[in-house]
VOGU-3710 file (C-alpha; in Angstrom, 3 decimals, decimal comma):
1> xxxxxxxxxx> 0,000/0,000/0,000  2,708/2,435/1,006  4,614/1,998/-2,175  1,981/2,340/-4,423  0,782/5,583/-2,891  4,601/6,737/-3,089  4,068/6,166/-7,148  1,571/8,670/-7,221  2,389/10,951/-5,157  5,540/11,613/-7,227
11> xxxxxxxxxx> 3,672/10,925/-10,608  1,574/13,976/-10,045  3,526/17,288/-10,551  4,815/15,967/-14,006  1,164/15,854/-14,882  0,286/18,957/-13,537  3,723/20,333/-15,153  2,400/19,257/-18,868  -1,013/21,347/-18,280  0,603/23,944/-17,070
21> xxxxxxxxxx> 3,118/24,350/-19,865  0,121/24,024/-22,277  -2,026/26,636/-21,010  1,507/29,220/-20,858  1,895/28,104/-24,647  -2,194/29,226/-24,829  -1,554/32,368/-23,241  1,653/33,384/-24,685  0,087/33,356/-28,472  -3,360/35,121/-27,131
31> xxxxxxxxxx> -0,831/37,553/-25,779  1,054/37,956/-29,165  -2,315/38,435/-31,164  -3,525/40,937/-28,856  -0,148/43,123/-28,753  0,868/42,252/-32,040  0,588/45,566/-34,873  -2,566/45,361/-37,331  -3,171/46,538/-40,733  -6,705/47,599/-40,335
41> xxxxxxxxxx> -9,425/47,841/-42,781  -9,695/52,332/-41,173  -5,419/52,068/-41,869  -5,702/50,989/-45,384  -8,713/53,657/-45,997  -5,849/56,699/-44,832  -3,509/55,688/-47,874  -4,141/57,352/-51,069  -2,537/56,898/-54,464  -2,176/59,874/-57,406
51> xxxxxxxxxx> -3,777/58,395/-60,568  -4,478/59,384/-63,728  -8,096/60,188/-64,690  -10,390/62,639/-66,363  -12,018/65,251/-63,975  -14,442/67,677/-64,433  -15,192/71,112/-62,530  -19,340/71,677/-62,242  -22,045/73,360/-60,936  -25,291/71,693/-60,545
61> xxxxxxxxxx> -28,886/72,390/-60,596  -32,214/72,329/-61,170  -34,400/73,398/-64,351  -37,588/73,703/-66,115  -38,275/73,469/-69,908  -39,942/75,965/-71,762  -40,089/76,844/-75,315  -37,645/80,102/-76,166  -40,280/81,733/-78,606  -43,855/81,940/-77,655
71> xxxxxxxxxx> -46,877/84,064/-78,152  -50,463/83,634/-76,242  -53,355/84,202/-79,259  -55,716/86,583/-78,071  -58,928/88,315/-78,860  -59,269/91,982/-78,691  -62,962/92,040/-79,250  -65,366/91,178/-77,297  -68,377/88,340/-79,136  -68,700/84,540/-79,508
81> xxxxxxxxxx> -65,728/82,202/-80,312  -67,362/80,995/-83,901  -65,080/78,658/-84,719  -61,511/77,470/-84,265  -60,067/75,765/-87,463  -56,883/74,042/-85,930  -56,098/71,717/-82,865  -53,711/71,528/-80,938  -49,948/70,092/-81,965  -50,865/71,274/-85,075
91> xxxxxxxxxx> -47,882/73,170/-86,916  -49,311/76,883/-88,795  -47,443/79,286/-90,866  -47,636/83,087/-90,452  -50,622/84,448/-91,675  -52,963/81,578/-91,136  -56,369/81,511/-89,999  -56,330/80,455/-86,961  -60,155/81,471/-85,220  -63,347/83,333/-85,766
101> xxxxxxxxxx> -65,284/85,562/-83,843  -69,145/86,483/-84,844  -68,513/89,255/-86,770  -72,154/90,618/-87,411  -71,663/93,342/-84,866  -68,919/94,631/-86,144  -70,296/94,216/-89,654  -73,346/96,066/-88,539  -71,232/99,230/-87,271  -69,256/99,670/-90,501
111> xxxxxxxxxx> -72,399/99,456/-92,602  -74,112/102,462/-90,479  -70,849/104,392/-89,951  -70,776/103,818/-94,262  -74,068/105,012/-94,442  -73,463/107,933/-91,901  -70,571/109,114/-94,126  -72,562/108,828/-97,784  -75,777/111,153/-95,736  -73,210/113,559/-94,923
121> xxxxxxxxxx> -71,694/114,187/-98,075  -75,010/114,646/-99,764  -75,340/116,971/-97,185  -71,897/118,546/-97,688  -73,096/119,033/-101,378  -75,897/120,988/-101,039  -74,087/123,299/-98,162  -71,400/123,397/-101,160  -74,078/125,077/-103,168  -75,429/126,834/-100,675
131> xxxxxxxxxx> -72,230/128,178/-100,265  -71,759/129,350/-104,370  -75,215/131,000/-104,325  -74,630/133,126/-101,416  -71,114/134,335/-102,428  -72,992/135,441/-105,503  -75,359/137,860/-103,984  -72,640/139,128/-101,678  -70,866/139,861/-104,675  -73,530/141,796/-106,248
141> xxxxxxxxxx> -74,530/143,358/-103,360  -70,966/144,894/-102,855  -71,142/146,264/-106,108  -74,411/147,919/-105,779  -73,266/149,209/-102,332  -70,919/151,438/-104,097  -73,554/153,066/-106,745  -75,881/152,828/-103,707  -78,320/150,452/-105,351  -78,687/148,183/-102,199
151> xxxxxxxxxx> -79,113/149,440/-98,334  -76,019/148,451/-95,841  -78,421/146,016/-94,037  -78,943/144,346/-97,625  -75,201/144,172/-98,128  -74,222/143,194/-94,299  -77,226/140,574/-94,574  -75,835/138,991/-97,960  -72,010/139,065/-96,291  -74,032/137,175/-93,006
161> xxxxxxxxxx> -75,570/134,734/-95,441  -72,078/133,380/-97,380  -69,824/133,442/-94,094  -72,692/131,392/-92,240  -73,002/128,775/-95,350  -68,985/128,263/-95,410  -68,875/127,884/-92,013  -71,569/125,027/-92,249  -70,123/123,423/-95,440  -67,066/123,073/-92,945
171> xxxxxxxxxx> -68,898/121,429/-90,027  -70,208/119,015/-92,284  -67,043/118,021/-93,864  -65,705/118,050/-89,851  -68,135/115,338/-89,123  -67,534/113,723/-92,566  -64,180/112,948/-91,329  -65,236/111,927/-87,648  -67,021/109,250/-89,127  -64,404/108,024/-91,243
181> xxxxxxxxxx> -62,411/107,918/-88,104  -64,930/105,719/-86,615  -65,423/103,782/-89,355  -61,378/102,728/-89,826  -62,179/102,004/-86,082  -65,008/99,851/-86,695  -63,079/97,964/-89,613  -60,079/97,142/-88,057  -62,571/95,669/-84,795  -63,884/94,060/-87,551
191> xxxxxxxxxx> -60,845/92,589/-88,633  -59,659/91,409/-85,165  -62,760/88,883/-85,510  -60,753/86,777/-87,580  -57,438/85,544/-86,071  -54,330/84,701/-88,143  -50,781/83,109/-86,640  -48,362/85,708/-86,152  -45,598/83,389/-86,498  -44,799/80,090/-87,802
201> xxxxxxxxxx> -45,135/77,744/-85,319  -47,155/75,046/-83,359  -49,927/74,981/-81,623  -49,221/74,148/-78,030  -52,426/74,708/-75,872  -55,742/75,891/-76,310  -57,840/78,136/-73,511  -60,737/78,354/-75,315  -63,626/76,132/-76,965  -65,957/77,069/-79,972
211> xxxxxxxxxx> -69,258/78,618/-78,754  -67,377/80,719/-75,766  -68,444/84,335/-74,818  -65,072/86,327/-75,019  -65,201/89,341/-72,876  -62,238/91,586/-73,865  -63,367/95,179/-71,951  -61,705/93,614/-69,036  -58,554/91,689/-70,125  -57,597/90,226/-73,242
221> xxxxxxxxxx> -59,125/86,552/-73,356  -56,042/84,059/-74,621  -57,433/81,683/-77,041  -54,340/79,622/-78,220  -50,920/79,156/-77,387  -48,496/78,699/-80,285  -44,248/77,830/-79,492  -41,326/77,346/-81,436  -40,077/73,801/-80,032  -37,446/73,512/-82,983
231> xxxxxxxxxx> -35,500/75,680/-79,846  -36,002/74,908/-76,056  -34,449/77,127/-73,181  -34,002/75,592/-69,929  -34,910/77,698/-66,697  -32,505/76,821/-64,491  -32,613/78,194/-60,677  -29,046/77,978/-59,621  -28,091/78,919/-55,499  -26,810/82,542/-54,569
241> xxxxxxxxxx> -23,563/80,424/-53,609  -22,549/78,793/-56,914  -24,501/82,156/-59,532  -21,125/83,777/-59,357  -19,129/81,559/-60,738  -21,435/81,137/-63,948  -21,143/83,510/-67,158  -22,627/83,702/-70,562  -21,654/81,236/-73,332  -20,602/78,858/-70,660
251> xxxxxxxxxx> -20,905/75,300/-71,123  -23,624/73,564/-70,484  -25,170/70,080/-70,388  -27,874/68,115/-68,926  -30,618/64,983/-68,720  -34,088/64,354/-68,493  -35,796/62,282/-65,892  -37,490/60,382/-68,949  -33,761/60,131/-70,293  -31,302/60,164/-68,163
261> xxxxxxxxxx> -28,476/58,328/-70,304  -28,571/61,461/-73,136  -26,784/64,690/-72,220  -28,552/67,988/-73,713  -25,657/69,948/-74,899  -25,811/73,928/-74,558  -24,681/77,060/-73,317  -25,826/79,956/-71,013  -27,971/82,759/-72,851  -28,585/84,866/-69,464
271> xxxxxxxxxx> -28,314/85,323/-66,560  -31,607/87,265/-64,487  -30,527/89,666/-61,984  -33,854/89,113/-59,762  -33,442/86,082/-57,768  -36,744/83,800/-56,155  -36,916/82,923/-52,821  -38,370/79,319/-52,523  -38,015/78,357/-48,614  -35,936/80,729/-47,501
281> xxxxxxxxxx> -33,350/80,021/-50,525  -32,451/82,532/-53,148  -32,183/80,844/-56,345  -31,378/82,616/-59,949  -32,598/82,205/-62,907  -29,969/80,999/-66,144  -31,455/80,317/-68,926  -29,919/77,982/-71,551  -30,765/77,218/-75,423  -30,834/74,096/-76,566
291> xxxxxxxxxx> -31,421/72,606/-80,021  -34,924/70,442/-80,244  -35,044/69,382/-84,257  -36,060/66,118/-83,199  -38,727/67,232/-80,699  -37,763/65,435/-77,596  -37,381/67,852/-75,443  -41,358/69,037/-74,119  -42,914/72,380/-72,284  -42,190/71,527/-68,430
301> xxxxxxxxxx> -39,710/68,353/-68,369  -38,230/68,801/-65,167  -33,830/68,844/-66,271  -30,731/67,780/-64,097  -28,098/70,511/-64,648  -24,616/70,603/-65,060  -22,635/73,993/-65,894  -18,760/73,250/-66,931  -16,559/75,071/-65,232  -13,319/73,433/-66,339
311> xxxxxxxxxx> -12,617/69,739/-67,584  -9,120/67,802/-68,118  -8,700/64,481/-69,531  -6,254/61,540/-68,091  -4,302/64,627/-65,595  -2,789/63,599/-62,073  -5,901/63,641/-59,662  -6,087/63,020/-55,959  -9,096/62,697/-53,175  -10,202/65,797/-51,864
321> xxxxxxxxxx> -9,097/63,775/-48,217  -5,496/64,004/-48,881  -5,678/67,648/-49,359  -4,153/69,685/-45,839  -3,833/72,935/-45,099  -4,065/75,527/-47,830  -1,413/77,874/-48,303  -1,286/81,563/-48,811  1,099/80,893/-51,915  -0,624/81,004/-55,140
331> xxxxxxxxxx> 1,041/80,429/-58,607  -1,503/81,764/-61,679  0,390/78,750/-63,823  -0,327/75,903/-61,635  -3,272/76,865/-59,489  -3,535/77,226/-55,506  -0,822/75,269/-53,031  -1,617/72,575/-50,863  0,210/70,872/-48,189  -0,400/67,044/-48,397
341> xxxxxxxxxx> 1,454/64,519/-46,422  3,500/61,726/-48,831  4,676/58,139/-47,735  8,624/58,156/-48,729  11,282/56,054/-47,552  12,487/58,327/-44,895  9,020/58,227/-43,313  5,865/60,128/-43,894  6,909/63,945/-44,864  5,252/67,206/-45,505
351> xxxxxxxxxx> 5,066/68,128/-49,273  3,876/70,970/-50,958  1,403/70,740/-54,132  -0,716/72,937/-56,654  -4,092/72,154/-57,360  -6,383/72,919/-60,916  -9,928/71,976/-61,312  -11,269/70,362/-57,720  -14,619/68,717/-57,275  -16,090/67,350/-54,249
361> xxxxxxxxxx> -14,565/64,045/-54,673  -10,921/64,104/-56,770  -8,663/67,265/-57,157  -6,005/67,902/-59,748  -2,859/67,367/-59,457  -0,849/70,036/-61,463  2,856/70,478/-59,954  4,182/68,512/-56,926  3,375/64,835/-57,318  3,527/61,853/-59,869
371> xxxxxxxxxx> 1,601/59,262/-60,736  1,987/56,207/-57,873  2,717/58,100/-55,073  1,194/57,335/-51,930  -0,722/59,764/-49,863  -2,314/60,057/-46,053  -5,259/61,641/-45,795  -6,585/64,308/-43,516  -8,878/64,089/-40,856  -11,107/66,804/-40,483
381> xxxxxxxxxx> -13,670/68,228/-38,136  -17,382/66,837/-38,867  -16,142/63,940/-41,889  -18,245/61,706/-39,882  -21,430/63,421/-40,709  -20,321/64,250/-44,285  -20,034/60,927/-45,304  -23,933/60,764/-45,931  -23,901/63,487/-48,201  -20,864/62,546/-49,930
391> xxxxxxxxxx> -21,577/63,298/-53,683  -24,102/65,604/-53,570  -24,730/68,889/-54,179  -24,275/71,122/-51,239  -27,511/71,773/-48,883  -29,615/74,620/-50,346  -28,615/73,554/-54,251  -31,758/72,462/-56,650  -31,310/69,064/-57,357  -33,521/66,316/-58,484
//
């Protein structure tokens, strides 16, 4: 009994000597895991490269379509809308008939202000001789005056008599011509009751409908609407923060929501000095001409804007991240100077850059860099909460 006790008592510390050495071996390689140096997914993210790439400088915004060349068809006399004789999409040339208005009002006014004119001139005749007789007999009377063959009341009555009927045969002719007056009045209200295209065009909405009462004392009544569409103009509402940087003749390109793959091709006509205020925002107006030959383009299509401020192809870029501190140093040839932070052999070292065209992703590299070199980017203040609008037009911008 006593020797087989003595066996185990000395057989256990080499067991407990194996589990111990195991469970050091354990801890030594959970201790070299956790102290051990990691390349994290957040330490790969803070290393840049400088690649080659096309970038492109823009402004965006929001538009409206509208045809550049328009005209609202009115009637400027009052009656009922007879008939119209086209529809709408229809395409008219100058000059055509486009509506009718019941002329028998009109037709009636001409006809008495003709008749008005032919009773005064039969009147104006007989003042005319009127006028002949009693210059006669002042004539004579004058004469006799002087051999004293006639009293001065005879003579002064006779010289009463021809000054009276001249002055009449005047008045008449006086309201002769009032009535013509009235009457090139009366025809040209009775021309407005037919209604021609000023221009050529198409027919892009009608107000009215045959049958209508148009009151024009009031307002003028629009009938039609007729549009050039072979030219659009886009009414873009661009921010008080990015107006500034646009001009005439710039650039210009956009999509449709029903297309969004085509770009719209263009450039900037004007620029309207008085802003909108939609929500607090002020927004101004550009407006930019686009060719339509192929009608695709339509009154209202809401547009996605983009206005070119400068483009490269295949240049240096870099993220906007790796971008530091900006310096006061500015060289007109290369652009504005950046410091940025490059991975060299010696370590990572300050390095001075210049900068082109920058959007709010990539900037371009112009002096400073080459292609391959490696980059740490810059934390900044608040990244965390730009990283859900990354890509996106600033807050307050018109987008889609």
């Amino acid at each position: 009994m006593s020797r087989t006790f003595l066996r185990k008592s000395q057989a256990l510390p080499r067991h407990y000597f194996l589990w111990i050495l195991i469970l050091l071996m354990i801890a030594g390689a959970v201790g070299y895991s956790l102290l051990k140096p990691k390349q994290t997914q957040d330490e790969n993210k803070n290393v840049v490269t400088v690649t080659l790439g096309d970038i492109e400088e823009n402004v965006t915004a929001q538009g409206k379509l509208e045809p550049k060349e328009f005209v609202d068809v009115g009637a400027q006399v009052t009656g009922q809308l007879q008939k119209i004789y086209v529809q709408i999409g229809d395409n008219v040339s100058a000059g055509q008939l486009l509506a009718q208005i019941d002329p028998r009002i009109y037709t009636a006014r001409v006809q008495a202000d003709e008749a008005n004119i032919r009773n005064l001139q039969a009147q104006l005749v007989g003042q005319q001789a009127q006028v002949v007789f009693s210059r006669q007999q002042y004539e004579r009377n004058s004469e006799l005056l002087k051999s004293r063959g006639v009293s001065q009341f005879e003579y002064q009555n006779s010289e009463y008599n021809f000054k009276n009927a001249v002055a009449t045969a005047a008045a008449i002719q006086a309201q002769i011509e009032q009535i013509q007056s009235a009457l090139t009045g009366d025809k040209t209200n009775l021309g407005y009751t037919k209604i021609y295209a000023s221009m050529d065009s198409t027919v892009v909405d009608q107000k009215a409908r045959e049958g209508q009462t148009l009151n024009a004392n009031q307002q003028t009544p629009t009938i039609l609407q007729l549009a050039k569409l072979d030219t659009m103009t886009v009414r873009a509402q661009v921010a008080e923060a990015d107006v500034m940087r646009l001009k005439p003749d710039l650039p210009v390109y956009f999509s449709t929501l029903g297309s969004s793959e085509r770009r719209w091709p263009g450039k900037v006509r004007q620029i309207l000095p008085t802003p909108e205020v939609i929500n607090n925002v002020v927004l101004y107006n550009v407006l930019v001409d686009v060719d339509n030959h192929d009608r695709q383009l339509m009154t209202g299509m809401s547009t996605q804007m983009f206005f070119v401020l400068g483009k490269a192809e295949q240049v240096m870029q870099i993220p906007v991240a790796a971008l530091g501190e900006r310096l006061r140093k500015e060289d007109n040839t290369y652009g504005a100077a950046y410091r940025v932070k490059e991975f060299t052999k010696q370590g990572v070292q300050d390095k001075t850059i210049h900068v082109g065209l920058r959007t709010r992703r990539f900037a371009e590299v112009r002096e400073g860099l080459a292609v391959g070199a490696q980059l740490q980017t810059v934390a900044r203040a608040g990244d965390k909460d730009k990283k859900k609008d990354r890509g996106y037009p600033a807050a307050g911008v018109p987008r889609l």
